[in-house]
C-alpha positions as CSV (number, residue, x, y, z in Angstrom):
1,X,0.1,141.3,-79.3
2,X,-1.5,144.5,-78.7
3,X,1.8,146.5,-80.7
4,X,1.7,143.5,-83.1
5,X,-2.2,144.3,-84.0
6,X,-1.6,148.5,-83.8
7,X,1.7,148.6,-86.4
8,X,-0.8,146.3,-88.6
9,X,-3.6,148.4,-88.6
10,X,-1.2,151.5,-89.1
11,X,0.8,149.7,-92.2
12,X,-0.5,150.8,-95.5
13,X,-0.3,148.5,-97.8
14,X,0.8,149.8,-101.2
15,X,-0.3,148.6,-104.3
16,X,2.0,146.5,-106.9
17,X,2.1,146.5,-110.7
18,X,1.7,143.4,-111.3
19,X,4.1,143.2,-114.7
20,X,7.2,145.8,-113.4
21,X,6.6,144.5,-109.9
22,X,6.8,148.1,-108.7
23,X,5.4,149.8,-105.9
24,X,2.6,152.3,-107.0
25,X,2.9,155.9,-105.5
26,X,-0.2,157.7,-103.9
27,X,-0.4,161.0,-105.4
28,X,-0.5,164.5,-102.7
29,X,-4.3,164.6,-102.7
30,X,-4.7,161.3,-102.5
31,X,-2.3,161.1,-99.7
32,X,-4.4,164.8,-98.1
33,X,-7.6,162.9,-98.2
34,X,-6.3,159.7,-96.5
35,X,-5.4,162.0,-93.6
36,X,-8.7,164.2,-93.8
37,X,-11.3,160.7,-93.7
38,X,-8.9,159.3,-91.0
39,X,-10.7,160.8,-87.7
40,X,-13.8,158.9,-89.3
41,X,-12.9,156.0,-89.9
42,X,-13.1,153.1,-86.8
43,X,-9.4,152.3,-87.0
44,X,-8.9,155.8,-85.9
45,X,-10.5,155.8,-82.9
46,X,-9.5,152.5,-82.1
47,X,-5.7,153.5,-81.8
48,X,-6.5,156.4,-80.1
49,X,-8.0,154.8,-77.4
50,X,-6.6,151.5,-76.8
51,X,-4.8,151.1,-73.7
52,X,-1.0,150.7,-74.0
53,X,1.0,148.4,-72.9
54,X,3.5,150.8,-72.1
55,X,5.4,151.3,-68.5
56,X,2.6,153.8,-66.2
57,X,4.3,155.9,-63.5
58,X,1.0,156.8,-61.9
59,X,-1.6,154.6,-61.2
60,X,-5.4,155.3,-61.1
61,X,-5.6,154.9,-57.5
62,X,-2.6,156.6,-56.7
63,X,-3.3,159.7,-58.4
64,X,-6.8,159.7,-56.9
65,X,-5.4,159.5,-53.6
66,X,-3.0,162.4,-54.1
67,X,-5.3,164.5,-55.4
68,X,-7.7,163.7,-52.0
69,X,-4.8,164.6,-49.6
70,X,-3.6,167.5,-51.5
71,X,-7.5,168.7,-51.2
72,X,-7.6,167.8,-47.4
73,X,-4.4,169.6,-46.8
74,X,-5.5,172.8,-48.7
75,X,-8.8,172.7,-46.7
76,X,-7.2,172.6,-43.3
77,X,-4.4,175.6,-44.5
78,X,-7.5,178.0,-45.1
């Protein structure tokens, strides 16, 4: 649901004529300044910081506890 919601949010929806049934283009500055208000704007941040649902490797804990024994065996070499 989480990709369903995120490929929603990032779909633009064009505009139609409504007698040729055409899609309407967005000119180059138009298309400048959607990318230059993006980083304020709420969707924005919202995609940037919504946790994925994608496959993690390293795990909070794990890589806390690495970083602990690396420290422990750096501090016993010196």
């Amino acid at each position: 649901m989480n990709r369903k919601r995120r490929a929603l949010r990032r779909s633009k929806t064009l505009g139609h004529d409504s007698e040729s049934q055409t899609a309407t283009r967005l000119s180059r500055l138009a298309r400048f300044m959607r990318k230059l208000k993006a980083p304020f704007t709420r969707e924005f941040w919202l995609d940037r910081f919504e946790p994925s649902d994608d496959e993690i490797l390293v795990d909070n804990r794990v890589l806390c506890y690495s970083y602990l024994e690396v420290g422990l065996i750096e501090t016993i070499a010196s």
